[in-house]
C-alpha positions as CSV (number, residue, x, y, z in Angstrom):
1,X,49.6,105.1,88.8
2,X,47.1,102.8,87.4
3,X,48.5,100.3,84.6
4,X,47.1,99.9,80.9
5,X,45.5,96.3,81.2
6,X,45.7,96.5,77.2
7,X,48.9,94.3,77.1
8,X,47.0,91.7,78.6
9,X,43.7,91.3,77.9
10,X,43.7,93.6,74.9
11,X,41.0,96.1,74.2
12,X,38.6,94.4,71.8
13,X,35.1,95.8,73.1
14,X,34.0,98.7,75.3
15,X,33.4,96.7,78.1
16,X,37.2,95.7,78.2
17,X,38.1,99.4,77.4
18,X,36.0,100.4,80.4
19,X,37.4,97.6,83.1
20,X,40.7,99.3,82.5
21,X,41.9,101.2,85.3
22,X,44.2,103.7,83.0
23,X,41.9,103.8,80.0
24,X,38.0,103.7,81.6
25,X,38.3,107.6,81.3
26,X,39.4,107.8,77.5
27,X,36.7,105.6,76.4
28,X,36.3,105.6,73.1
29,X,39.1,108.1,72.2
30,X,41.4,106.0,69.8
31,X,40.1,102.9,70.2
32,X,39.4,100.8,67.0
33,X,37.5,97.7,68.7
34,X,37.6,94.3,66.4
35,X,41.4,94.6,65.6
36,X,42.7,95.1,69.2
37,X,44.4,97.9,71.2
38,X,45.6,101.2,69.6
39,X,47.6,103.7,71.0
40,X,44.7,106.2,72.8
41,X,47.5,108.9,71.7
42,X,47.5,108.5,68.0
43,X,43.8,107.8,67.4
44,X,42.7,106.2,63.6
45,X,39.7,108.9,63.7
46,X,38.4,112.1,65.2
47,X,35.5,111.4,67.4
48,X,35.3,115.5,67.7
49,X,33.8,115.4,64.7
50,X,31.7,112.1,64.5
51,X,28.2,112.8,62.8
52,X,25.4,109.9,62.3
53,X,24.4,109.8,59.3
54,X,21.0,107.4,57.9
55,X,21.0,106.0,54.0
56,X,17.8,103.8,53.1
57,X,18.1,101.3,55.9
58,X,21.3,101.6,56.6
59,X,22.6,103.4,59.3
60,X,26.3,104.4,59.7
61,X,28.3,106.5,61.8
62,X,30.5,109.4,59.9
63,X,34.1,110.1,60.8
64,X,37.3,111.9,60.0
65,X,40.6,109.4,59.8
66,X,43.5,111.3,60.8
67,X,45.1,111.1,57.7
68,X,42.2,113.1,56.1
69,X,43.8,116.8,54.6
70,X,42.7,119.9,57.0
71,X,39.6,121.7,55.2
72,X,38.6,118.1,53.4
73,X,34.9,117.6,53.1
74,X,35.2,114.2,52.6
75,X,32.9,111.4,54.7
76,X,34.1,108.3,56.2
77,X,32.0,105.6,57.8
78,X,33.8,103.4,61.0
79,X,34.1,100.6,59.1
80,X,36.1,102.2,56.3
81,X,38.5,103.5,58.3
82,X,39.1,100.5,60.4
83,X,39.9,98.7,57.1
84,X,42.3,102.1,55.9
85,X,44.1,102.5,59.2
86,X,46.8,99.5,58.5
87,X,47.1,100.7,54.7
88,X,47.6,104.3,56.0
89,X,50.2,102.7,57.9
90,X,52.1,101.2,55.4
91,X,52.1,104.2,53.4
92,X,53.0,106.3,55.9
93,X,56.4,104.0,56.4
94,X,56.9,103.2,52.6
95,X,57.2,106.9,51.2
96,X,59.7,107.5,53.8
97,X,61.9,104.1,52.7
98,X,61.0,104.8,48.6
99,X,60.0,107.8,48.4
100,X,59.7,107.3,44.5
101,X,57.1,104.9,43.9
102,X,54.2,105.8,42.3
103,X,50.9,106.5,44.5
104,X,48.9,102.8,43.7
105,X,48.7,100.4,41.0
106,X,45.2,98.4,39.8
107,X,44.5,95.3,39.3
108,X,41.2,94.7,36.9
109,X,39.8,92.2,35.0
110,X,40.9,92.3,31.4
111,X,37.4,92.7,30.3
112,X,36.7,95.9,32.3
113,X,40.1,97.7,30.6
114,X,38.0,100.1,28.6
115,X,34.9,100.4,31.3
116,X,35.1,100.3,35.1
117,X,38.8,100.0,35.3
118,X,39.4,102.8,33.1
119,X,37.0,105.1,34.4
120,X,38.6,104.2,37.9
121,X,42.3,105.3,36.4
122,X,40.6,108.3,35.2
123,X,39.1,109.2,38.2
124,X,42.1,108.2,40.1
125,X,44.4,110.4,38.3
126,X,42.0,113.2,38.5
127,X,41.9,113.5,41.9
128,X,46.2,113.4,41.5
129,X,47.1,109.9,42.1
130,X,49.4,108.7,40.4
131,X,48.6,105.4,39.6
132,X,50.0,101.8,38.1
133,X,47.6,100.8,35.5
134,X,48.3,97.5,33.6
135,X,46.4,98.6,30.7
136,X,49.1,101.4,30.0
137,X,51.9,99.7,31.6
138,X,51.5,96.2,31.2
139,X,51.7,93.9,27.5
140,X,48.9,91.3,27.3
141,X,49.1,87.8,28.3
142,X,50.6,88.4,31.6
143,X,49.1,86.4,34.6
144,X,46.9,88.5,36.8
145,X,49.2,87.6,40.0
146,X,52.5,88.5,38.0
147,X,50.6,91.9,37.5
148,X,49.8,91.9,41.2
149,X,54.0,91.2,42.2
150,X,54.8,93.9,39.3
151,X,52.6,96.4,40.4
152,X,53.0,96.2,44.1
153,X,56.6,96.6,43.8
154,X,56.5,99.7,41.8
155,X,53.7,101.2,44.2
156,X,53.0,102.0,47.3
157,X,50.2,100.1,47.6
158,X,47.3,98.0,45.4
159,X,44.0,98.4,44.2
160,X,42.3,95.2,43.1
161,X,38.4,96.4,40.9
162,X,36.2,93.6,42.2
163,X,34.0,93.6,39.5
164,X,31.6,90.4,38.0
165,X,33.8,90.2,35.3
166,X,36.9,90.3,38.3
167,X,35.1,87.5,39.6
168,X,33.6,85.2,37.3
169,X,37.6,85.1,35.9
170,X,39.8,84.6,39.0
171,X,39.6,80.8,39.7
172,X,40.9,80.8,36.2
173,X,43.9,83.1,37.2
174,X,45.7,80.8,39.1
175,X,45.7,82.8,42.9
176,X,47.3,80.9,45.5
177,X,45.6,81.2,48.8
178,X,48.9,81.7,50.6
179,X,50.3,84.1,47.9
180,X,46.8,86.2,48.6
181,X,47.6,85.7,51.9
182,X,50.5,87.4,51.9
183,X,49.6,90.4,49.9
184,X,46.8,90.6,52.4
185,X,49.1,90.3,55.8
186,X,51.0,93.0,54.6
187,X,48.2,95.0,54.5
188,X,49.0,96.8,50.8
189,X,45.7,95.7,48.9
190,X,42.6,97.9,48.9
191,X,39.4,95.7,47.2
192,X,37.2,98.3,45.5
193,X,33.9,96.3,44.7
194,X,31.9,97.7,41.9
195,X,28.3,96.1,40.5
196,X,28.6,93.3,42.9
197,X,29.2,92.6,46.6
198,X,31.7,91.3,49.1
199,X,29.4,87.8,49.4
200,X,29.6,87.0,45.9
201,X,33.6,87.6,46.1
202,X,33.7,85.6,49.3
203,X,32.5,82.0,47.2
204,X,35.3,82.4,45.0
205,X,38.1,83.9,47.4
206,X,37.1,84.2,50.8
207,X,40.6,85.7,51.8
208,X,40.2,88.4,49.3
209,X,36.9,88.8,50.8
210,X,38.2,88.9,54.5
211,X,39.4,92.5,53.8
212,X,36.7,95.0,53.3
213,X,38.0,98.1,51.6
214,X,35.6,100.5,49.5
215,X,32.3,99.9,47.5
216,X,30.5,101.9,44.6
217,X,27.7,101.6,46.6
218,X,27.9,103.5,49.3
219,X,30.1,105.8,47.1
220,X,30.3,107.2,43.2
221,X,33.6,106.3,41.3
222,X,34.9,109.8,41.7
223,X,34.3,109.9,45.8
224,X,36.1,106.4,45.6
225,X,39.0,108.1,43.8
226,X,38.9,111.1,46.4
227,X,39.3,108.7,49.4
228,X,42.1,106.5,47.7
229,X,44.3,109.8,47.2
230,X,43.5,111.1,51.0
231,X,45.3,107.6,51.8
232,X,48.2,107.6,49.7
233,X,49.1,110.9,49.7
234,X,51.6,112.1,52.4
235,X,50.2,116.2,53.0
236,X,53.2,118.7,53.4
């Protein structure tokens, strides 16, 4: 029987994938190229059901991640779920450890408490998330990493609103690159950019940056919201 070269020389393009004596025939069944080899059994996204889809001049593929709700109507590009996947993960293990955490907490920019961030939370909770907001559940004059450590440990995971306000404020915040780092390893932080874009983040904290997560770009607020409870949520 012919052995899985994975182990090895990993998976990381479709070349490799297709070298492989045991996997040249499931091609492109479960393989999320760019973060190595994954189990060709428990696939991150339906291929089944894979449409292409063309906005402006940007071209994307649309997919279903497996932790999408049966019936759901809701549109994924590649890229998105490669980034999801390892949160999925996470939460998949974390409501079975603690079960009683809320759903996700956000992190914002003070000055986006009664604008973006709130109409996140609003949208958030809408869509049934139950979520960690520091404006409700925080007092003022807390650093923003102290928020970050609260909130994570009372959530499953965290939301950071990469707005320019976010941005234009978090050298002054006092983030430690290895204390980002480690929020970032364990794969519980979710950057939802708003009004700016992943570049701009990446001069002022290029590990933030390194994780792609959502943009109100290439979706509103409320389709943001939609996708964040599809990932936290554990369907029943």
């Amino acid at each position: 029987m012919a052995q899985c070269t994975a182990p090895v020389r990993g998976h990381s393009s479709s070349a490799a994938a297709a070298a492989c004596p045991a996997c040249r025939y499931r091609y492109g069944r479960g393989y999320s190229y760019g973060s190595g080899y994954s189990n060709p059994s428990h696939p991150t996204y339906s291929s089944s059901t894979s449409s292409s889809t063309y906005s402006g001049n940007r071209s994307s593929a649309s997919v279903r991640p497996r932790w999408s709700r049966a019936g759901s109507t809701v549109s994924y590009t590649l890229a998105q779920v490669q980034s999801l996947t390892p949160v999925r993960e996470v939460v998949e293990r974390v409501a079975v450890q603690q079960p009683d955490l809320r759903d996700c907490f956000l992190c914002h920019a003070w000055l986006d408490r009664q604008g973006a961030a709130k109409e996140l939370d609003d949208a958030l909770k809408a869509a049934g998330v139950k979520t960690w907001f520091s404006e409700l559940d925080l007092g003022l004059g807390v650093p923003m990493m102290r928020t970050i450590d609260r909130g994570l440990a009372n959530s499953r995971i965290g939301l950071v609103l990469v707005t320019p306000s976010f941005i234009k404020g978090l050298p002054n915040q006092g983030v430690a690159d290895k204390e980002l780092s480690a929020l970032l390893a364990g794969n519980r932080l979710v950057p939802i950019v708003h009004e700016t874009t992943y570049d701009e983040l990446r001069n002022v904290s290029p590990l933030l940056a390194s994780r792609t997560g959502l943009d109100t770009k290439e979706d509103t607020m409320a389709e943001v919201a939609t996708k964040i409870a599809e990932l936290v949520k554990i369907w029943v």
